[in-house]
Backbone as CSV, one residue per row, in Angstrom:
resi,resn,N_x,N_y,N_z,CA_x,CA_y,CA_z,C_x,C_y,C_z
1,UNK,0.816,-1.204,0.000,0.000,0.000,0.000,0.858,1.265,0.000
2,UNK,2.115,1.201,0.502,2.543,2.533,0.863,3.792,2.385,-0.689
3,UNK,3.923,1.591,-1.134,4.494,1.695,-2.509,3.611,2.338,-3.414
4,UNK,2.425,1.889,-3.712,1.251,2.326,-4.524,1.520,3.647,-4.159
5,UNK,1.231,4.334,-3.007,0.980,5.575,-2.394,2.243,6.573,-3.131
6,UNK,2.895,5.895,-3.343,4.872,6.430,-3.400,4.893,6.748,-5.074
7,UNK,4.430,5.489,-5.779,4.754,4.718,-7.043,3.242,5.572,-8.054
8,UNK,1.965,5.576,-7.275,1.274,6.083,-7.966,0.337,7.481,-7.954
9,UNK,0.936,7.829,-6.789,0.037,8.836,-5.957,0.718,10.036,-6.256
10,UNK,1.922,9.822,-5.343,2.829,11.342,-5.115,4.006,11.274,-5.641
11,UNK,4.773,10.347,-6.250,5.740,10.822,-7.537,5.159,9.667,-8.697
12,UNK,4.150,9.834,-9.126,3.956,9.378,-10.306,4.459,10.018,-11.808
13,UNK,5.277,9.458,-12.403,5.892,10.137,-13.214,4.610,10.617,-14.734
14,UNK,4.191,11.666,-14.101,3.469,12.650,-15.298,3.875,13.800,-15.483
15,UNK,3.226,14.761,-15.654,3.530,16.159,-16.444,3.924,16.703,-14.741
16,UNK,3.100,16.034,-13.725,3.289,17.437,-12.623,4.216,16.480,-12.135
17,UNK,5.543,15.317,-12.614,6.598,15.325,-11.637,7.704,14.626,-13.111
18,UNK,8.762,15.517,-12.704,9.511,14.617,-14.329,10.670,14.995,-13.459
19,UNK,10.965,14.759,-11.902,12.190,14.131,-11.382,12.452,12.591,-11.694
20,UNK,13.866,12.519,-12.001,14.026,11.220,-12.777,14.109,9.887,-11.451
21,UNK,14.558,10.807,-10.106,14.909,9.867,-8.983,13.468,9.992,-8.421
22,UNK,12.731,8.669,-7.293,11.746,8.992,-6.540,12.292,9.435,-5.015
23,UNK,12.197,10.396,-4.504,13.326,10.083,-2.982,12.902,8.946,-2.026
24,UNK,13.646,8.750,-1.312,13.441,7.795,-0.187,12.183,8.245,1.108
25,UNK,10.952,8.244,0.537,10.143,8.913,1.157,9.341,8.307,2.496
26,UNK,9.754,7.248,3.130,9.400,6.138,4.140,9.494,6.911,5.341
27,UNK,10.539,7.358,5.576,10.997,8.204,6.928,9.933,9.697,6.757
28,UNK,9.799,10.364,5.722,9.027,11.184,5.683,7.243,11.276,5.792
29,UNK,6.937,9.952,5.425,5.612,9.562,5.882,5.164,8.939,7.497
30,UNK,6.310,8.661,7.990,6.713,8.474,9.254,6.041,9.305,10.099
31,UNK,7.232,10.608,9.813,6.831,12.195,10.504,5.332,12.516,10.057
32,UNK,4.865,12.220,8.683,3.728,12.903,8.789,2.590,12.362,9.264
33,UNK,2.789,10.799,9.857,1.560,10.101,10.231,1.983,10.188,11.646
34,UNK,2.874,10.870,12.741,3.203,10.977,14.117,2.102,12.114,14.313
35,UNK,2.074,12.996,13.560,1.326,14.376,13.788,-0.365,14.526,13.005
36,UNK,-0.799,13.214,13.078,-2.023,12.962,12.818,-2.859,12.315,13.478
37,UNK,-4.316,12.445,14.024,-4.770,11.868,15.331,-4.995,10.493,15.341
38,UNK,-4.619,9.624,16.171,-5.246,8.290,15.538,-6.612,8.001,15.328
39,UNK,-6.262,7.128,14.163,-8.133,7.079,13.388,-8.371,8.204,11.921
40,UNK,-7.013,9.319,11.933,-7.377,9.926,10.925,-9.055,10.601,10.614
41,UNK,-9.035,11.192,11.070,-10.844,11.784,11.640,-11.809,10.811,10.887
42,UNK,-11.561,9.961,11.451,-12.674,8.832,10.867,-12.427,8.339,9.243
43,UNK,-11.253,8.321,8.481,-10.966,7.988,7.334,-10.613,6.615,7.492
44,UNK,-10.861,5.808,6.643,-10.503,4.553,6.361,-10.318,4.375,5.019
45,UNK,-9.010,3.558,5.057,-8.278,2.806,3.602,-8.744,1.848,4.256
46,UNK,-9.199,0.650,2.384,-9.053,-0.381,2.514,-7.885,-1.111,1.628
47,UNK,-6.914,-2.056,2.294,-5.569,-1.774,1.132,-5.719,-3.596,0.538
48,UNK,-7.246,-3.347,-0.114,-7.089,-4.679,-1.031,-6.998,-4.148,-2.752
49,UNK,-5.910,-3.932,-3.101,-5.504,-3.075,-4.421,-5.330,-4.565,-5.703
50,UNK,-5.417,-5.030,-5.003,-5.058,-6.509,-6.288,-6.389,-7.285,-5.744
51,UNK,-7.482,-7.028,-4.879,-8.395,-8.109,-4.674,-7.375,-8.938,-3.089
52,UNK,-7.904,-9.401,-2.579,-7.795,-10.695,-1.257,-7.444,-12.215,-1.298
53,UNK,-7.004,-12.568,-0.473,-6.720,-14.031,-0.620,-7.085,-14.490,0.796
54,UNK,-6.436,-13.483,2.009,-6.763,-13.958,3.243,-7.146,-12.532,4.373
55,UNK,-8.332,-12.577,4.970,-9.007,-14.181,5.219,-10.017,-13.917,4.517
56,UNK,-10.748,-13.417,3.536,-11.359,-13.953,2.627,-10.900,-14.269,1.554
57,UNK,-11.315,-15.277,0.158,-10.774,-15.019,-0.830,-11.778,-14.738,-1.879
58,UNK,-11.590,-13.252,-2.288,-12.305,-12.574,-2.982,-11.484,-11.594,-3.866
59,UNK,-11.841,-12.400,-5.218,-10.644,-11.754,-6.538,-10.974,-9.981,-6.927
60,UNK,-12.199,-9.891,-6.585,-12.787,-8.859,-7.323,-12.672,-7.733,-6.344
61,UNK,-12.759,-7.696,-4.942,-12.315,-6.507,-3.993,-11.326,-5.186,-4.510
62,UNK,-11.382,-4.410,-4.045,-10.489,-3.079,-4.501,-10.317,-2.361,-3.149
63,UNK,-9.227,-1.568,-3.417,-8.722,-0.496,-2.155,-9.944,0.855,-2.760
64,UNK,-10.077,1.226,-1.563,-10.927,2.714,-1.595,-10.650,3.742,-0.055
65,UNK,-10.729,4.920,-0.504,-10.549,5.214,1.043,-12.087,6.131,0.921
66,UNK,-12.681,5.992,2.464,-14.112,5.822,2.891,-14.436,7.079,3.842
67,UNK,-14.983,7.836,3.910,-15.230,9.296,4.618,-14.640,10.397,4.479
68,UNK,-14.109,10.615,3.127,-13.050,11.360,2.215,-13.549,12.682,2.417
69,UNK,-13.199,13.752,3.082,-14.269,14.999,3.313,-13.146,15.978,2.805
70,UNK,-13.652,17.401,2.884,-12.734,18.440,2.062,-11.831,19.362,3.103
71,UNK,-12.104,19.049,4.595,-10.983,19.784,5.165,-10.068,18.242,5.875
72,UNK,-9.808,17.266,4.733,-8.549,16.458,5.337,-7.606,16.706,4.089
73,UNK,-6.401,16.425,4.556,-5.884,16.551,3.722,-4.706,15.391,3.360
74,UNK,-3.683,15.592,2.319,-3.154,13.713,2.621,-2.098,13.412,3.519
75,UNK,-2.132,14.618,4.559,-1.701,13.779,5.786,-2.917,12.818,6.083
76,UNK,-3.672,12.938,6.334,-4.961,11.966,6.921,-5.061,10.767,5.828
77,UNK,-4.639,10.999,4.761,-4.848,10.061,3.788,-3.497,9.204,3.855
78,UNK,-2.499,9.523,4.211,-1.152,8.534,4.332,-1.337,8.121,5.602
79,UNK,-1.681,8.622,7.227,-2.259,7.937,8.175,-3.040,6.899,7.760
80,UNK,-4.095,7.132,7.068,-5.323,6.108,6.914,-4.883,4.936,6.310
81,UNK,-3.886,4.992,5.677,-3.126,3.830,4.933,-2.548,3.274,5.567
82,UNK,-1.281,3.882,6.414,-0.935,2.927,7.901,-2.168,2.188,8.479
83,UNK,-2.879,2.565,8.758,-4.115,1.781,9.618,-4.905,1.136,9.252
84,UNK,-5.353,1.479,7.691,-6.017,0.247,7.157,-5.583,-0.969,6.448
85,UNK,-3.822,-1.016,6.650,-3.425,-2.544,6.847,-3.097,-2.952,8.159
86,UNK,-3.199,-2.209,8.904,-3.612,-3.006,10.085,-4.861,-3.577,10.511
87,UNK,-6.062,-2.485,10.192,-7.092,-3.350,10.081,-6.766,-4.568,9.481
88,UNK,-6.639,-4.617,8.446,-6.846,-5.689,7.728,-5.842,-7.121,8.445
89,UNK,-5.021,-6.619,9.031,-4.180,-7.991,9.734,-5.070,-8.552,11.002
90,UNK,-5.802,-7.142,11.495,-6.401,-7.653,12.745,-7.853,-8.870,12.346
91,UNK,-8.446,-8.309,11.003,-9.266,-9.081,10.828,-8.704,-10.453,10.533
92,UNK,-7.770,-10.437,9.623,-6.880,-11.747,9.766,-6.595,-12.628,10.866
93,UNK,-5.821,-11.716,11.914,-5.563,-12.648,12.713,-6.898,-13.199,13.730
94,UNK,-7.660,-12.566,13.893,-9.030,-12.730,14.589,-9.275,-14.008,14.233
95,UNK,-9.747,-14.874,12.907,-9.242,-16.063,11.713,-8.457,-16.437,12.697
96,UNK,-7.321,-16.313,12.564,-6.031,-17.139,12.897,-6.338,-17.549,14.398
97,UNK,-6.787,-17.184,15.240,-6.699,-17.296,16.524,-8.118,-17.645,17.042
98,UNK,-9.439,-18.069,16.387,-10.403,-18.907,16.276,-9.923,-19.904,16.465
99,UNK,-9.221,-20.383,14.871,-8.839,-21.798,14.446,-8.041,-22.313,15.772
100,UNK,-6.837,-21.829,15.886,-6.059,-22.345,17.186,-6.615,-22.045,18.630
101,UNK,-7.623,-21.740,18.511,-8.211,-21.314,20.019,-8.401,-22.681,21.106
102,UNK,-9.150,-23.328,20.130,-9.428,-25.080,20.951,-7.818,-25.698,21.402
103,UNK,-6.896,-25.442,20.392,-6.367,-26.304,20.809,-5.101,-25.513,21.966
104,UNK,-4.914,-24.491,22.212,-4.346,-23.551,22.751,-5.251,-23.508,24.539
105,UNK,-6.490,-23.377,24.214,-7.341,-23.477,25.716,-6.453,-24.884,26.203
106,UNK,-6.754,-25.946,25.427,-6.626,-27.175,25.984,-4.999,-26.987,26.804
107,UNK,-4.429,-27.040,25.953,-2.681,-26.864,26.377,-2.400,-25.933,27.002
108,UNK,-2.887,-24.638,27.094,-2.330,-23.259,28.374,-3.821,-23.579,29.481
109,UNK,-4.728,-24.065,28.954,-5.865,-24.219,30.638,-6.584,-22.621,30.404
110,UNK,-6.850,-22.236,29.052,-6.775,-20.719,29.095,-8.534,-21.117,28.820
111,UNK,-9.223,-19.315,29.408,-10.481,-19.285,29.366,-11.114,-19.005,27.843
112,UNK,-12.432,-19.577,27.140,-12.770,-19.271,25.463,-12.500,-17.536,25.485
113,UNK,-12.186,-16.672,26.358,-12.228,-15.040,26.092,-10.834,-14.612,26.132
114,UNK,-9.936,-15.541,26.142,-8.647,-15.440,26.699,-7.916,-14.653,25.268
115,UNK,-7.356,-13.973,25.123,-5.889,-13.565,24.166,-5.349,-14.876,23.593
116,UNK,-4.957,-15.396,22.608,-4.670,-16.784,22.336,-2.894,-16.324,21.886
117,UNK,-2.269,-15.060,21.752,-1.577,-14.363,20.821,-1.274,-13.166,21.718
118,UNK,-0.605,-13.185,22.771,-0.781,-11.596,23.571,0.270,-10.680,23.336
119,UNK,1.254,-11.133,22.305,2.275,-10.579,21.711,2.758,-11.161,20.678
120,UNK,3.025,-10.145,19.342,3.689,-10.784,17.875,4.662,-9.890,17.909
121,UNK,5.219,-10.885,17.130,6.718,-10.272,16.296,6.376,-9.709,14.989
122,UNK,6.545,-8.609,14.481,6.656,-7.664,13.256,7.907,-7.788,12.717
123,UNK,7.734,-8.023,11.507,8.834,-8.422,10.548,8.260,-7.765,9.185
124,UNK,9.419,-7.837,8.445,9.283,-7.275,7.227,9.474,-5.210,7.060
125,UNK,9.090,-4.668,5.552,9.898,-3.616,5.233,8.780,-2.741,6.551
126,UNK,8.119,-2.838,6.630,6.863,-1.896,7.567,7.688,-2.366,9.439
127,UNK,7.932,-3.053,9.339,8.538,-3.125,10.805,9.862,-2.334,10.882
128,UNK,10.480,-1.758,10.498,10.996,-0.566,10.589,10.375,0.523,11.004
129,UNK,9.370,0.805,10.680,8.498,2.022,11.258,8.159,2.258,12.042
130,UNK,8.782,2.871,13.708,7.894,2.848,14.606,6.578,2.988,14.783
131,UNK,6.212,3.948,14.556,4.902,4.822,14.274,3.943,3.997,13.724
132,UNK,4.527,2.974,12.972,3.383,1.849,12.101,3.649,0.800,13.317
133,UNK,4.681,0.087,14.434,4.247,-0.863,14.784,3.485,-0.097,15.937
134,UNK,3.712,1.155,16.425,2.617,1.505,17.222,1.145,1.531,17.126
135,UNK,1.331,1.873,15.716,-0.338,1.670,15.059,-0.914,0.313,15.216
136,UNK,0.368,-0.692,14.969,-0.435,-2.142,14.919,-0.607,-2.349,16.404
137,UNK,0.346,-1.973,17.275,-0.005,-2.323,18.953,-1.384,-1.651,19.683
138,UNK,-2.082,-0.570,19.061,-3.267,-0.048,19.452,-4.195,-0.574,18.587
139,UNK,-3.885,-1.231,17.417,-5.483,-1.748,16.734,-5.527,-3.006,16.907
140,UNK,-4.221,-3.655,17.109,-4.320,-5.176,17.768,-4.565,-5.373,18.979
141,UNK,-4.263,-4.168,19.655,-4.753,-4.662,21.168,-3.335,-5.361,22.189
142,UNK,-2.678,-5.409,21.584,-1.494,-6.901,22.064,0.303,-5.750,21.502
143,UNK,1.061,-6.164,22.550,2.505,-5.775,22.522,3.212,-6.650,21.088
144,UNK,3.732,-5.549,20.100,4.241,-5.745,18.990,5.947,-5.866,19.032
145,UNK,6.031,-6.737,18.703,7.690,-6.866,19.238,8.687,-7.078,17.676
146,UNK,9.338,-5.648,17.865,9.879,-4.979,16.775,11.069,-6.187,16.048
147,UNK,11.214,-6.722,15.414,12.433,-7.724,15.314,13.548,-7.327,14.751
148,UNK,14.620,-6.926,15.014,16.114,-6.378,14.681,16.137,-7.173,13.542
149,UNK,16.632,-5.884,12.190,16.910,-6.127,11.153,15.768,-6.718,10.497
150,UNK,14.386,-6.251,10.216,13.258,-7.316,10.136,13.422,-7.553,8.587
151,UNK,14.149,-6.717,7.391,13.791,-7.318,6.664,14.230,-8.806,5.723
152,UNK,15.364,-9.272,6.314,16.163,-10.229,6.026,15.405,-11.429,7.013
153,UNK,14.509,-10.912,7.844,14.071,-12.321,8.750,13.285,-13.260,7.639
154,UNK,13.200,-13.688,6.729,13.075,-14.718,6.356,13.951,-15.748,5.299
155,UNK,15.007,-14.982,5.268,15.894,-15.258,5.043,16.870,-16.803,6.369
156,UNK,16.673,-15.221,7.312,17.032,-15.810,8.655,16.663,-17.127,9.276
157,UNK,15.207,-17.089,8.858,14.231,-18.393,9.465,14.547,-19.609,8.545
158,UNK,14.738,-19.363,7.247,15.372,-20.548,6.406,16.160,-21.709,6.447
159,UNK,17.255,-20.098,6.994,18.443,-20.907,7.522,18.433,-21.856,9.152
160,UNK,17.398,-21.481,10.062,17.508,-21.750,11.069,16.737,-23.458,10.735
161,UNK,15.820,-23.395,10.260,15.130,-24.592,9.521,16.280,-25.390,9.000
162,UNK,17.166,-24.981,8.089,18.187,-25.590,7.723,19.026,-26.382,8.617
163,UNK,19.579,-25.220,10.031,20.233,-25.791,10.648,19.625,-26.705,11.797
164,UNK,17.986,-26.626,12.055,17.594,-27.759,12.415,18.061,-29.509,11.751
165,UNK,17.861,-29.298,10.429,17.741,-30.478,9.215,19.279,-31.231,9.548
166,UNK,20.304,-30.112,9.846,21.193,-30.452,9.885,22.076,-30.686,11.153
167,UNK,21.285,-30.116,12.319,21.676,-30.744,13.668,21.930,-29.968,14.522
168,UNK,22.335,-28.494,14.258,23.253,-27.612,14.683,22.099,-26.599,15.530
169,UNK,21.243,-26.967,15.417,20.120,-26.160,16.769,19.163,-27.007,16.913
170,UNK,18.136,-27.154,17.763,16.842,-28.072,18.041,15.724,-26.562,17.722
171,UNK,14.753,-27.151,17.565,13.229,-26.419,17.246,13.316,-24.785,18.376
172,UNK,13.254,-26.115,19.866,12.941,-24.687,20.756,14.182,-23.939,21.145
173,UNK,15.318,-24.191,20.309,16.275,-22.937,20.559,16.515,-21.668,19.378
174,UNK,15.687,-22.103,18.810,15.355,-20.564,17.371,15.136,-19.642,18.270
175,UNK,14.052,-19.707,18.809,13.216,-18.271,19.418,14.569,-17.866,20.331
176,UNK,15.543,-18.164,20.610,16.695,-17.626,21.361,17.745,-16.861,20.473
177,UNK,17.304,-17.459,19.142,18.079,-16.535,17.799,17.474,-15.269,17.294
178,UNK,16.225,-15.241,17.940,15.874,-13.718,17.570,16.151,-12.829,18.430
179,UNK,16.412,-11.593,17.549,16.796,-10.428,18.730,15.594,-9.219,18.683
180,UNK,15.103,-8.768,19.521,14.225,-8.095,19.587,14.885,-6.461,19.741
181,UNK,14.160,-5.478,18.777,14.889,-4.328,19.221,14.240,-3.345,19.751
182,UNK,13.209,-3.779,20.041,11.762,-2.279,20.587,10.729,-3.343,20.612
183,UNK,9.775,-2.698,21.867,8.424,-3.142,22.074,7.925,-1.811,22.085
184,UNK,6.486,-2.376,21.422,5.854,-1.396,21.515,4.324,-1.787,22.192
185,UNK,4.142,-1.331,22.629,2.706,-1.268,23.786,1.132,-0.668,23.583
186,UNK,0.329,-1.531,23.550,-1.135,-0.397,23.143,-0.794,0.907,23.761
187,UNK,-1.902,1.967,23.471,-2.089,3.143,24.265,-3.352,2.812,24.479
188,UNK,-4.164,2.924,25.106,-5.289,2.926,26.024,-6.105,3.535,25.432
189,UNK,-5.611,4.951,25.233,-6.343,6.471,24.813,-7.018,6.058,23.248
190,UNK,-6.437,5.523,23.076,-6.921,5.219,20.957,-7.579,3.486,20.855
191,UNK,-7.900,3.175,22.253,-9.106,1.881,22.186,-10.293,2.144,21.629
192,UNK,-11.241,2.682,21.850,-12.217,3.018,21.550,-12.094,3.596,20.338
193,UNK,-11.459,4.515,19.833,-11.443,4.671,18.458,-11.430,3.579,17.509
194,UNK,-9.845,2.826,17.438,-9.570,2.270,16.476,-10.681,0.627,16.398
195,UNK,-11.446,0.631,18.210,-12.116,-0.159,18.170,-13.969,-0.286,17.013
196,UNK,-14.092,1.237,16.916,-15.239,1.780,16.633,-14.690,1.640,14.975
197,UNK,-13.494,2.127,14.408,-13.667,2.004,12.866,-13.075,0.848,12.228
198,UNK,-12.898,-0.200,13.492,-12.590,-1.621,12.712,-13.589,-1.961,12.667
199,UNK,-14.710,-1.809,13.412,-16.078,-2.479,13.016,-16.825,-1.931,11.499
200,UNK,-16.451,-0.663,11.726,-16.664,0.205,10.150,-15.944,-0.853,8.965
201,UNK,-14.921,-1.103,9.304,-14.166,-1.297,8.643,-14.340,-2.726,7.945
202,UNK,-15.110,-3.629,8.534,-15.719,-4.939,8.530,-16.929,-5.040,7.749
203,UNK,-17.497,-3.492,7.776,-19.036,-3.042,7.556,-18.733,-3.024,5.731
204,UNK,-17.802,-2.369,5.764,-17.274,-1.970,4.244,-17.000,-3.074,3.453
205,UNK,-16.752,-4.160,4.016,-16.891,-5.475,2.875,-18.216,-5.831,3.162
206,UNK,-18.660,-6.241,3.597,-20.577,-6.488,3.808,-21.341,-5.991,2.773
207,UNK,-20.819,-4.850,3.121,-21.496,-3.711,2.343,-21.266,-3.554,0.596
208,UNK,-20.067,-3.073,0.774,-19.412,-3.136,-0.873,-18.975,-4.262,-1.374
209,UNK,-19.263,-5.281,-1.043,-18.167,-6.903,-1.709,-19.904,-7.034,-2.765
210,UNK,-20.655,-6.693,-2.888,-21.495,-7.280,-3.843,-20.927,-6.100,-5.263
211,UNK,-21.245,-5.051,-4.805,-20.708,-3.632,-5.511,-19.365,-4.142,-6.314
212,UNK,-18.295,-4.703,-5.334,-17.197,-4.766,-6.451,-17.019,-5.875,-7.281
213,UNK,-17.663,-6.754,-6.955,-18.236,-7.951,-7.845,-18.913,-7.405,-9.362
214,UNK,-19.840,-6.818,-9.357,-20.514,-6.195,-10.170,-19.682,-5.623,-10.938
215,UNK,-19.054,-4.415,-10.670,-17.573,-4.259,-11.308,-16.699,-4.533,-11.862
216,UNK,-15.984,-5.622,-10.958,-14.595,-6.500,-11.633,-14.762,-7.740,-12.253
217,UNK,-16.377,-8.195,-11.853,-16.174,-9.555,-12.341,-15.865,-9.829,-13.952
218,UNK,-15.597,-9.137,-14.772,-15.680,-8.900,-15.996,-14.109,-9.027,-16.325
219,UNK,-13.275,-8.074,-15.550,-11.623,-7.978,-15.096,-11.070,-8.853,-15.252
220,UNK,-11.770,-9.782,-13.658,-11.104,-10.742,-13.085,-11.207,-11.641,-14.456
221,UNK,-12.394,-12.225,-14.610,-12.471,-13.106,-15.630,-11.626,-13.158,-16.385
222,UNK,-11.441,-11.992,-17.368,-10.224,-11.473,-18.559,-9.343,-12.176,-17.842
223,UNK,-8.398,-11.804,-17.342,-7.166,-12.242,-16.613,-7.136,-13.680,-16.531
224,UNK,-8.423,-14.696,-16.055,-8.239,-15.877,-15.504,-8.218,-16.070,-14.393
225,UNK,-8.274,-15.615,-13.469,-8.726,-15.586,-12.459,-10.123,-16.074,-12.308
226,UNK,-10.192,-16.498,-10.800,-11.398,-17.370,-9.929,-11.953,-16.670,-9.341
227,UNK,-13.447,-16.389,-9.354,-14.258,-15.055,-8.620,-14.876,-16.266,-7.763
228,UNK,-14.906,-15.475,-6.521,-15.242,-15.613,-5.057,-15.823,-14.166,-4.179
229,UNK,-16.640,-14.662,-3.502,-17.346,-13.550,-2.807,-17.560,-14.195,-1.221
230,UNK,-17.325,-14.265,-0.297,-17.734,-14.219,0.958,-18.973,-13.738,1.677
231,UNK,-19.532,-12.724,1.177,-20.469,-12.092,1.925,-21.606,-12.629,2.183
């Protein structure tokens, strides 16, 4: 999403930008989503730009951003993009932590309302960003644990798999190979918000997944692609 944003938004190479370099603009969207309220005054991105796979799989979906009014401006619109892939992980993992719920009660003795997940590791080019794993630690609810050097960690995990295969570590001594370089912690203050426009945010496929069907199914088809709808 924040490539699109980079790649098609604000140096898209047309008449109003014919710099030949794009700058390194990551750190600068940083600063401008620190000084924006969380929730973005009620704006929501949805960052399904190619259609979904998980946790629904629905070919025909599209990104849109939703309460678009005339005194925001694209600070609120590069905030809203941080946050509406976090939505979208939280609805994910919500999925993820159903499925393993039974068998997780059984083995921790934990109650059906329990956290199944009360802390993840963030990896990849977005875990660099403070400001974004803070975003994910207030819409997930749960301590985000920054992973040193995140974007080579799967690289990293390969090899550790490897050196299982080959003798030189056991299973439960990986998690002693990661190094953690920052936690980051809900804030309290932005519960109720980010709690109020993930439900929005849930509302917006309900709502529009027939709408973009209608639309793309014509697209998708061309291409070859498999149309699916959830709703």
């Amino acid at each position: 999403s924040l490539s699109y944003l980079r790649d098609n938004i604000l140096y898209n190479k047309d008449d109003l930008l014919r710099e030949e370099a794009v700058p390194d603009v990551y750190k600068i969207f940083d600063r401008i989503v620190e000084t924006v309220p969380a929730g973005s005054n009620n704006l929501i991105f949805t960052p399904w730009l190619i259609g979904e796979r998980s946790p629904v799989d629905d070919a025909t979906i599209r990104g849109g951003l939703y309460n678009l009014s005339y005194e925001m401006s694209r600070e609120h619109i590069i905030r809203a993009i941080f946050e509406g892939v976090a939505y979208n992980v939280k609805w994910l993992l919500s999925v993820i932590e159903n499925f393993i719920r039974k068998w997780v009660i059984k083995e921790r003795g934990l109650s059906k309302n329990s956290i199944v997940m009360p802390e993840l590791n963030i990896i990849g080019g977005g875990a660099q960003s403070d400001i974004w794993c803070q975003i994910f630690a207030d819409v997930l609810d749960r301590k985000i644990k920054q992973v040193r050097d995140p974007i080579q960690t799967n690289a990293r995990g390969a090899a550790y798999i490897a050196a299982v295969s080959l003798g030189y570590l056991k299973w439960d001594e990986i998690r002693n190979c990661c190094e953690i370089s920052n936690v980051f912690t809900p804030n309290p203050e932005n519960r109720s918000v980010y709690d109020k426009l993930f439900k929005e945010y849930l509302n917006i496929y309900k709502i529009m997944g027939k709408t973009y069907k209608r639309l793309n199914i014509p697209l998708v088809r061309e291409s070859g692609g498999e149309v699916k709808y959830d709703g």
